[in-house]
C-alpha positions as CSV (number, residue, x, y, z in Angstrom):
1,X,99.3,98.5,76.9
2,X,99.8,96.8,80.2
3,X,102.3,98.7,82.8
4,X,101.6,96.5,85.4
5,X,105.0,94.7,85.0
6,X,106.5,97.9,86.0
7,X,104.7,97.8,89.5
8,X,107.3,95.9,91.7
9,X,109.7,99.2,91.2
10,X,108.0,101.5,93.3
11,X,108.5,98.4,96.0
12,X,112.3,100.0,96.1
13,X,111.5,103.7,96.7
14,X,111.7,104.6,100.4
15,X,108.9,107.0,100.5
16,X,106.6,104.3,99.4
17,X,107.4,101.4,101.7
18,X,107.4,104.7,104.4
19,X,103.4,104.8,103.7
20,X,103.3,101.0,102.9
21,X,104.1,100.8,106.8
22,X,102.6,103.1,108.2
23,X,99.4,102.0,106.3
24,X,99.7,98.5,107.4
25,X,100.7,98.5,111.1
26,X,99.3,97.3,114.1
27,X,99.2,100.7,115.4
28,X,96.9,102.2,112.5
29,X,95.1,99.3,112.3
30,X,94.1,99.7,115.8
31,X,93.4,103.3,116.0
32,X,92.1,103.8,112.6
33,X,95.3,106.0,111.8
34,X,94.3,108.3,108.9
35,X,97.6,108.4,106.5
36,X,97.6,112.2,103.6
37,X,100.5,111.9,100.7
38,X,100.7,114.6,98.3
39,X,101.0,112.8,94.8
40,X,101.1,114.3,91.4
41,X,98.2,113.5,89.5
42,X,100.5,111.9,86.7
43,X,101.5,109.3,89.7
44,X,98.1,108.6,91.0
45,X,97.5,105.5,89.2
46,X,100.9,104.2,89.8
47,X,100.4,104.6,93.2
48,X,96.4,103.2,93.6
49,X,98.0,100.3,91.1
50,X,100.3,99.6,93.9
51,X,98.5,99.9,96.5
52,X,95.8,97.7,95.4
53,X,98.8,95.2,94.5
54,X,100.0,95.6,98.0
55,X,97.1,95.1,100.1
56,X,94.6,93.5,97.8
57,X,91.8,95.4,99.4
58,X,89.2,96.9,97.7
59,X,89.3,100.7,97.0
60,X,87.2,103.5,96.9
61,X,88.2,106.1,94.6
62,X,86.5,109.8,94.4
63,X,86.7,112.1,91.7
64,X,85.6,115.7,91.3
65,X,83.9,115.0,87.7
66,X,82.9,112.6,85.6
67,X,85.8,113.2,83.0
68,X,88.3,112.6,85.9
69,X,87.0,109.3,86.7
70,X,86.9,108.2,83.2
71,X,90.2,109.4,83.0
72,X,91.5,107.3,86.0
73,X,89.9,104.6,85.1
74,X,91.3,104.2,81.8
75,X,94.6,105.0,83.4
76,X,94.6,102.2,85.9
77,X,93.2,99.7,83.6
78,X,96.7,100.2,81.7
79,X,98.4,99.4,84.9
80,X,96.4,96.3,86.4
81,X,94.0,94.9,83.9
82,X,92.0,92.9,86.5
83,X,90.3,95.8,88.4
84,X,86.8,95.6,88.8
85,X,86.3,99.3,87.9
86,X,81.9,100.2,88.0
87,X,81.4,103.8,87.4
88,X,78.2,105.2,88.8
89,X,77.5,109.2,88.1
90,X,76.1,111.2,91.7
91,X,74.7,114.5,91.4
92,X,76.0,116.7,94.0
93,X,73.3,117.3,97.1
């Protein structure tokens, strides 16, 4: 299933062009302005979908476990099929 064509709706909710701008100003580009949301974990991959759409940088994402990753993954590849999504396993230190 591919979601993606439901990306450009988050474009029209305030709290999201709120972070788009604050992500993406001179300002924070300049002082290396760190930016915390609180999302649900249901809304995670919508939101790293967008974001990615949005900025076309690449992205680190961390997970606490392996499952969650896989999880993600999966999730995101229903929302943007073109990711580039390697998984590598660490071992904590």
């Amino acid at each position: 299933m591919n979601l993606g064509c439901l990306l450009p709706l988050i474009d029209e909710m305030p709290g999201y062009r709120q972070l788009i701008e604050a992500l993406f100003s001179n300002n924070s580009k300049k002082s290396g302005v760190e930016q915390q949301v609180v999302v649900l974990d249901e809304a995670k991959p919508y939101l790293l979908a967008a974001l990615h759409r949005e900025s076309g940088w690449p992205m680190l994402v961390v997970t606490p476990r392996p499952e969650g990753a896989k999880q993600l993954q999966d999730q995101l590849l229903a929302w943007k099929r073109s990711l580039h999504l390697p998984r590598t396993r660490f071992s904590p230190l």
